[in-house]
N, C-alpha and C positions, 0 to 999 in steps of 0.2 A: 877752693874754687880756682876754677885754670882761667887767665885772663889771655882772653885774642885778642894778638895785635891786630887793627884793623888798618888795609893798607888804604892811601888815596885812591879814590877812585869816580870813572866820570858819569854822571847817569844823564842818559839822552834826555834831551827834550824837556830837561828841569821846569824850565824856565820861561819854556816856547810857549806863546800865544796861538794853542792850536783848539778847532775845532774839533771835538771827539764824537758828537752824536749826530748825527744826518737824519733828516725827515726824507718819508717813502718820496715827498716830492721834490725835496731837496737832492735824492738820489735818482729819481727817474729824469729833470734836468741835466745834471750834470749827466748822464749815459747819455742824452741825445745832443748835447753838445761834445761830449764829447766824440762820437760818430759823426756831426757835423763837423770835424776838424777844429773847431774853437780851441783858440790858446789857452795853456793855465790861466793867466792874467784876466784873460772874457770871463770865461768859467768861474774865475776867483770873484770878477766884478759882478757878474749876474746872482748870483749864492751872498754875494754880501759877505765873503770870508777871505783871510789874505792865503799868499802865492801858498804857502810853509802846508797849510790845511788842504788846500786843491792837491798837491805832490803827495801829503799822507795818504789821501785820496783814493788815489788812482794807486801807489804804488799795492793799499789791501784791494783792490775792485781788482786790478790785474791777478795779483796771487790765487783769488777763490775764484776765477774764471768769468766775472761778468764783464769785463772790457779785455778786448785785447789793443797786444802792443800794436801803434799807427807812426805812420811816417813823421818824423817831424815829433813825435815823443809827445811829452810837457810842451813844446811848443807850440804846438798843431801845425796844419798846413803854411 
């Protein structure tokens, strides 16, 4: 039997207190906030979820094309 060394290593978001499943209304919300310029923070406090889950968010909805990039990012206006 051949033993691998296994080296240290880090894995994202171990640990994070992240929201992973979104309801269709919890995703149609957040698209019209976010189009009304709402900050992560609004977006984060209307959703009921912290800032960490709003960023995961947006950064898959940007990737597969349903929001695009806005002035002011994660900020909003």
């Amino acid at each position: 039997m051949v033993k691998v060394k296994l080296e240290e290593a880090h894995i994202l978001l171990e640990d994070a207190d992240v929201k992973w499943y979104w309801s269709r209304r919890d995703m149609n919300l957040f698209r019209q906030m976010w189009r009304d310029g709402k900050s992560g923070e609004e977006i984060a406090e209307a959703l009921g979820v912290n800032l960490l889950s709003v960023a995961l968010l947006v950064v898959d909805q940007e990737i597969i094309g349903n929001i695009k990039p806005r002035p002011g990012g994660l900020l909003g206006e």
